[in-house]
C-alpha positions as CSV (number, residue, x, y, z in Angstrom):
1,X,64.5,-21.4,3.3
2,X,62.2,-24.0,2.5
3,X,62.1,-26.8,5.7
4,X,59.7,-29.8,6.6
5,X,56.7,-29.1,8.5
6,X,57.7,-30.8,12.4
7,X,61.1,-29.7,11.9
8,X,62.6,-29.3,15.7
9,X,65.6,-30.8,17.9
10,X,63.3,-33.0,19.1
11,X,61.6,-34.7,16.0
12,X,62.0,-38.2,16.0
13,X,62.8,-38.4,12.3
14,X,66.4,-37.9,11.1
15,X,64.8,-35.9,8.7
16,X,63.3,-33.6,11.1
17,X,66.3,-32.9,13.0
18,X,68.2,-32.4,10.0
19,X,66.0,-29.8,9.1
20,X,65.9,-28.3,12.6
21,X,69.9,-28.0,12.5
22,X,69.5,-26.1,9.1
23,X,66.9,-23.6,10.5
24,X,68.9,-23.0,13.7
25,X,72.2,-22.3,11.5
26,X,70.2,-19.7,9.5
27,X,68.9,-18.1,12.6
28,X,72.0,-17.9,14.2
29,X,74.0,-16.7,11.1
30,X,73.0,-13.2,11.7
31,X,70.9,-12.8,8.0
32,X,67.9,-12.3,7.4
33,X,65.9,-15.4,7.3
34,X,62.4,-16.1,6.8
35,X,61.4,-20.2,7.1
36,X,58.9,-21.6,5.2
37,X,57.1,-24.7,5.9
38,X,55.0,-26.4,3.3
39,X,52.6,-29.3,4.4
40,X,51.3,-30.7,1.2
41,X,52.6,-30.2,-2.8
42,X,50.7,-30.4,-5.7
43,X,52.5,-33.4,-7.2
44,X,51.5,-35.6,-4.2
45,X,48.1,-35.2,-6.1
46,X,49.4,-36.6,-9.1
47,X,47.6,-39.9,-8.5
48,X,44.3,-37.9,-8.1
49,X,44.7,-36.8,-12.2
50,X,42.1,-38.9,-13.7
51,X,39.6,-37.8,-11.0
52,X,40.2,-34.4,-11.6
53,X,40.1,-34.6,-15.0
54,X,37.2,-36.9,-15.0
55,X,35.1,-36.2,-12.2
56,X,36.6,-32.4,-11.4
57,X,36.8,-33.6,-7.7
58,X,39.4,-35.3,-5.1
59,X,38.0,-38.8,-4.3
């Protein structure tokens, strides 16, 4: 399952919590689960493409 990073009952996101409800329903369905917890994807670097291209570097 793929979750937000600062998932927990007590985030104080929506976002967070909603994630947190999702993990603790996977834990306690009695599968096996493994969680997984991204903190950055590539397309946030999308803005960063003419640099790379460019320069071959992250300003």
């Amino acid at each position: 399952m793929s979750t937000g990073l600062g998932a927990s009952p007590r985030a104080r996101l929506t976002f967070g919590m909603w994630h947190s409800e999702s993990q603790e329903l996977l834990k306690d369905s009695g599968m096996d689960w493994t969680l997984v917890q991204p903190t950055y994807f590539m397309q946030n670097l999308l803005w960063q493409a003419e640099n790379i291209v460019l320069r071959w570097r992250l300003l």
